[in-house]
C-alpha positions as CSV (number, residue, x, y, z in Angstrom):
1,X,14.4,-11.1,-31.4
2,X,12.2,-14.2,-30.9
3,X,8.5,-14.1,-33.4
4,X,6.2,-13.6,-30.7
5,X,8.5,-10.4,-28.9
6,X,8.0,-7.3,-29.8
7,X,10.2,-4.3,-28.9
8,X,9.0,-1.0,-25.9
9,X,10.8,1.7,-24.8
10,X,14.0,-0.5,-25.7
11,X,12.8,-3.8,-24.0
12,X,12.1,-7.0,-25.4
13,X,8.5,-8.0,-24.3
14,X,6.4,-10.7,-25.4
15,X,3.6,-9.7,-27.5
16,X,1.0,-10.2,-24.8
17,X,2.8,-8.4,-22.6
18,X,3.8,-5.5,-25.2
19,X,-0.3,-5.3,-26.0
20,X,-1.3,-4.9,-22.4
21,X,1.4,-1.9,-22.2
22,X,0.1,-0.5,-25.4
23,X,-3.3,-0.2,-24.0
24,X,-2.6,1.0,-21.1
25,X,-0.5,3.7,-23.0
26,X,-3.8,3.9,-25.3
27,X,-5.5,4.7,-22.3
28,X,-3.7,7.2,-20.5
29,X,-2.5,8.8,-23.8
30,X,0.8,8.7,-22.4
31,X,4.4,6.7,-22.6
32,X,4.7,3.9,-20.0
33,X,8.4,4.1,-19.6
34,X,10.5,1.6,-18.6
35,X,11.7,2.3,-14.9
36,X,14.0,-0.8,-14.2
37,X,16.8,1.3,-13.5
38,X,15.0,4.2,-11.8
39,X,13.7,2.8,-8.4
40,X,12.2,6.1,-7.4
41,X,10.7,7.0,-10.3
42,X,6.4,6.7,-10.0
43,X,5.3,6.3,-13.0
44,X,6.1,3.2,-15.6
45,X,6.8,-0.4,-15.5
46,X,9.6,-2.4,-14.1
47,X,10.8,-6.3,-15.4
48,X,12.7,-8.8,-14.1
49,X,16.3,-10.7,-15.7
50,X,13.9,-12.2,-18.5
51,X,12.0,-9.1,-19.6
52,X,8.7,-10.0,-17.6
53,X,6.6,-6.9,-16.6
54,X,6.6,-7.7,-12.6
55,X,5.4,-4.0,-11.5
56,X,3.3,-1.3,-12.8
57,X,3.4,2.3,-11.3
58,X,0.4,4.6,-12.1
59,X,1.1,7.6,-9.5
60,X,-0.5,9.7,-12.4
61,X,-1.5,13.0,-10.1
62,X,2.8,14.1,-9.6
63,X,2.6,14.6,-13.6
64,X,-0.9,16.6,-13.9
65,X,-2.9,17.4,-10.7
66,X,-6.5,17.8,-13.6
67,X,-6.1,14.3,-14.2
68,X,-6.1,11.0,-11.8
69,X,-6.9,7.5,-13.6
70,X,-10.1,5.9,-12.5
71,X,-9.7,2.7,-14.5
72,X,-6.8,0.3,-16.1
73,X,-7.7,-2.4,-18.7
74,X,-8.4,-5.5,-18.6
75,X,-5.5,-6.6,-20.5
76,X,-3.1,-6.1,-17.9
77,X,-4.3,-9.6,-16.8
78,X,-1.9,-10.7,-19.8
79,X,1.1,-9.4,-17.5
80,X,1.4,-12.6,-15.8
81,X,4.4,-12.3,-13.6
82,X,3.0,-8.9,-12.3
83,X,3.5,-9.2,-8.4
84,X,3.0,-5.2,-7.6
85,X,0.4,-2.4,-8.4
86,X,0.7,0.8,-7.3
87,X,-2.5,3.0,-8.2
88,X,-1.7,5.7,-5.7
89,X,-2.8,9.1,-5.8
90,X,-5.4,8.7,-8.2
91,X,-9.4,8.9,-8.2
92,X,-10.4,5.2,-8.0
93,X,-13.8,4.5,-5.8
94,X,-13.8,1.0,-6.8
95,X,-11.6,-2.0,-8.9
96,X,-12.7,-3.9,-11.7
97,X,-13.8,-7.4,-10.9
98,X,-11.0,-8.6,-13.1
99,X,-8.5,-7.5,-10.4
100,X,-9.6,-11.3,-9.1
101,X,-7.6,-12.6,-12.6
102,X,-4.0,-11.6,-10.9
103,X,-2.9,-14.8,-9.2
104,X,0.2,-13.5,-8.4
105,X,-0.3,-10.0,-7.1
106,X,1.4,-9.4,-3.3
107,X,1.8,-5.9,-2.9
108,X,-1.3,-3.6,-4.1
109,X,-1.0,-0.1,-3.2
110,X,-3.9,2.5,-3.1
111,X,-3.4,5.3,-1.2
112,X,-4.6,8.7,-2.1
113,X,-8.3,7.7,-3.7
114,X,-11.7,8.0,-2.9
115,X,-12.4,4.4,-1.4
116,X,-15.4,4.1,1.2
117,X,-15.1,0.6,1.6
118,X,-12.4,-2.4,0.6
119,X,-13.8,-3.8,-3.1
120,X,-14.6,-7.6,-2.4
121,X,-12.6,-8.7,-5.8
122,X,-9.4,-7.8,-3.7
123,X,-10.2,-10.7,-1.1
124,X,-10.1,-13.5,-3.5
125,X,-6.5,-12.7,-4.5
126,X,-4.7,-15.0,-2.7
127,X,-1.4,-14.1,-3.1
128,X,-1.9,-11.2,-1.7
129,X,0.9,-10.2,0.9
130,X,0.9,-6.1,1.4
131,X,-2.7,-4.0,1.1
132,X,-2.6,0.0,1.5
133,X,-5.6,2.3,1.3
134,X,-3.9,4.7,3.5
135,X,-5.7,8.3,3.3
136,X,-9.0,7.3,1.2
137,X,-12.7,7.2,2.8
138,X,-13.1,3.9,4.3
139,X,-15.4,3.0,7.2
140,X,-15.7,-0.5,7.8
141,X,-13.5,-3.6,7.3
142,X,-15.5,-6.5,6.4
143,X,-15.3,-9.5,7.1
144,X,-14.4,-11.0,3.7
145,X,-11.1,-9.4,4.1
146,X,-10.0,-13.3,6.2
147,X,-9.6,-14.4,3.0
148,X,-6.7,-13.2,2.5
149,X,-4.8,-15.3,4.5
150,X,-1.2,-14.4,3.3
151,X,-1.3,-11.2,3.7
152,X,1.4,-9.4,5.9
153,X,0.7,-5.9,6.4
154,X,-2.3,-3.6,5.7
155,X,-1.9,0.1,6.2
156,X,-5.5,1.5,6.6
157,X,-4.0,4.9,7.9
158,X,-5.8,8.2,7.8
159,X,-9.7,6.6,6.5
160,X,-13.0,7.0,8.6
161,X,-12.7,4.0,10.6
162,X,-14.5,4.1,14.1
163,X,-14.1,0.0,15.1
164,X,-11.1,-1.7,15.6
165,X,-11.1,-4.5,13.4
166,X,-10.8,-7.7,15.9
167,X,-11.6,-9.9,12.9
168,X,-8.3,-9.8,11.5
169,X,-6.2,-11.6,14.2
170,X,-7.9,-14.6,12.1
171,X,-5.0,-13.8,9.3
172,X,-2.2,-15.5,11.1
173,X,0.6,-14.3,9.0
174,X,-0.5,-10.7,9.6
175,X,2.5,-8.7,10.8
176,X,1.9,-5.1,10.8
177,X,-1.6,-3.4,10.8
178,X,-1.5,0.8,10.4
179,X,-4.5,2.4,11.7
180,X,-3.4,5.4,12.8
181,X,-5.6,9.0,12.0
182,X,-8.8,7.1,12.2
183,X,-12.1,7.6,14.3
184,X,-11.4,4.5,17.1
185,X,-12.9,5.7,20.2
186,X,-12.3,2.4,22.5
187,X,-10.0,-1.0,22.7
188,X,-10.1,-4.2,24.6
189,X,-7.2,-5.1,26.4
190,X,-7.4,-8.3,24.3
191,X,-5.9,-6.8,21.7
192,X,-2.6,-7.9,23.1
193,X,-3.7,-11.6,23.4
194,X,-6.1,-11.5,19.7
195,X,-3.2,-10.2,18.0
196,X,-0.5,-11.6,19.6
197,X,1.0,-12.7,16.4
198,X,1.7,-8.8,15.7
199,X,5.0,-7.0,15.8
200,X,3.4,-3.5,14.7
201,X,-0.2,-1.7,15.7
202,X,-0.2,1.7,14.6
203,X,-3.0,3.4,16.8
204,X,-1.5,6.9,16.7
205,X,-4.1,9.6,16.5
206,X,-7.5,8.4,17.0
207,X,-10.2,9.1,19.3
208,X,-8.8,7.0,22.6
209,X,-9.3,9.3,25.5
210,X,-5.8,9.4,27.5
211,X,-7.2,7.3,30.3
212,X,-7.8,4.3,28.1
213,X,-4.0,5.2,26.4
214,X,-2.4,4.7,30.1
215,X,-4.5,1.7,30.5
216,X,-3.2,0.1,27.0
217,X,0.2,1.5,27.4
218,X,0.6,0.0,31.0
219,X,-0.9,-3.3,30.1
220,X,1.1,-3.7,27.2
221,X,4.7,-3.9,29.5
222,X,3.3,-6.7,31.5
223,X,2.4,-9.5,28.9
224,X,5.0,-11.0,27.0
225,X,5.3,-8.8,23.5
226,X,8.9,-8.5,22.8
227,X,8.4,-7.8,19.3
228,X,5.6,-6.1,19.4
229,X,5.6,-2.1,18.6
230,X,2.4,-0.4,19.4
231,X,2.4,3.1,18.8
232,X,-1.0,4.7,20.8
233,X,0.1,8.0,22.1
234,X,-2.3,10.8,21.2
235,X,0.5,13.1,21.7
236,X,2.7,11.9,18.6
237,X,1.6,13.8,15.5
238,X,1.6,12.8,12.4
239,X,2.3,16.3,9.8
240,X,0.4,16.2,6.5
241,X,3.0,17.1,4.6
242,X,4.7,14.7,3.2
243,X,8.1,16.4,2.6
244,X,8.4,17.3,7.0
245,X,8.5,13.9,7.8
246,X,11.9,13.7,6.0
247,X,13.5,14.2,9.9
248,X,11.3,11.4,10.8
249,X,12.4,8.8,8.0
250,X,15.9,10.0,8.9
251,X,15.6,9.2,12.7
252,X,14.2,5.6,11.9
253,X,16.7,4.8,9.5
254,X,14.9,3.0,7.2
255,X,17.7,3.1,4.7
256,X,20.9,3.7,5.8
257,X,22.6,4.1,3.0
258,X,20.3,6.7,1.1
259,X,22.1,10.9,1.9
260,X,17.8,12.1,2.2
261,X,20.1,15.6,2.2
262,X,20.9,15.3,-1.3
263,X,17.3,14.3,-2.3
264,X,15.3,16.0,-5.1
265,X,11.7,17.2,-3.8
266,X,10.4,14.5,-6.5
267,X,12.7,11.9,-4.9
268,X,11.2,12.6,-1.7
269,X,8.0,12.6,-2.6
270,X,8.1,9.1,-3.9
271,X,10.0,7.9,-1.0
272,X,7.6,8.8,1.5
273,X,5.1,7.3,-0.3
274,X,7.1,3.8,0.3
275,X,7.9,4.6,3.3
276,X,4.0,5.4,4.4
277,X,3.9,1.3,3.4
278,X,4.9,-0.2,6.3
């Protein structure tokens, strides 16, 4: 083992990656297991061929439903190849303004915590590629947010939003945009022509009265939108529960080669939360 590695949980890390884990271990008075090999397991760290921490998994409340983290430290900056957060199910309100430090962050994931508005730290990470805050307390999307011009998808599902957000057809690599179980009362046709770089508007129940739905739904057939998928019915509920929408990731087939029958309740917890991602 090379001077500046030290060994954790049976990998070889260097030492400024072994201190960040250490503290955040410190912090959480818990083991940060290494879950490499464990793909559905939410709570640990995963590394790449060379032993370089590229994801960290905090979904703390499955463990113990008394305590949710409000806070990481600052030394996870030291984790340089980190590409993936997932701080889900926790009680964050708000993110350090360190968060700026991770250059290479692309997938940041958020869902489950008591956010009223999108922290302006997250828009100066460039990299940034996949953004959920889906089911937190959010009312507005500012305008900040076109900063964040790689960014592919943003699932903003189940918050307290009452305006569509037009501004975002600005972020031209913007794929999918999930919106459904808001407060969005109306919709310009436009949205067809704005966000005609779009393959996926989740609209799904909002506050659209079913004359404006017939409107959007029979509009949407005559301009040319092959790829896009915009789901607006007020008649297609979404259950709560996370475990009855197993017949739902079944019927899309998001991976065909998972048997969802043989699935633990854990395992299905933690796949619904990926699948709520896109």
């Amino acid at each position: 083992m090379a001077k500046d590695h030290k060994m954790y949980d049976g990998v070889e890390l260097h030492h400024d990656q072994f201190d960040a884990i250490i503290d955040l271990e410190n912090m959480l008075d818990q083991k940060i297991p290494d879950i490499t090999k464990k793909p559905l397991d939410p709570f640990g760290f995963i590394h790449d061929s060379k032993k370089n921490v590229t994801e960290i998994r905090l979904f703390r409340s499955y463990f113990n439903e008394d305590y949710k983290i409000k806070e990481i430290p600052h030394s996870l900056t030291n984790l340089e190849y980190l590409n993936t957060i997932d701080l889900s199910y926790n009680s964050f309100s708000n993110l350090p303004k360190f968060i700026e430090e991770f250059e290479h962050l692309e997938n940041l994931y958020l869902d489950y915590n008591q956010f009223t508005q999108i922290p302006d730290h997250l828009t100066k990470i460039n990299a940034l590629k996949q953004v959920n805050f889906n089911e937190n307390k959010i009312q507005t999307i500012n305008d900040k947010m076109l900063n964040l011009m790689s960014l592919i998808s943003i699932n903003l599902a189940g918050n307290q939003i009452k305006k569509f957000p037009y501004h975002l057809s600005k972020i031209k690599n913007l794929k999918r945009i999930n919106l459904s179980r808001n407060k969005i009362k109306n919709l310009s046709l436009n949205i067809f022509e704005d966000f005609n770089h779009l393959y996926f508007i989740d609209l799904r129940n909002n506050k659209l009265d079913i004359n404006q739905i017939k409107k959007l739904q029979a509009y949407s057939k005559l301009v040319n939108l092959e790829n896009l998928n915009i789901l607006i019915s007020e008649f297609i509920s979404e259950i709560e529960d996370p475990f009855s929408k197993l017949n739902l990731v079944k019927k899309l087939k998001t991976d065909p080669h998972t048997n969802y029958n043989n699935l633990t309740r854990h395992e299905i917890e933690i796949f619904i939360s990926k699948f709520r991602r896109f």
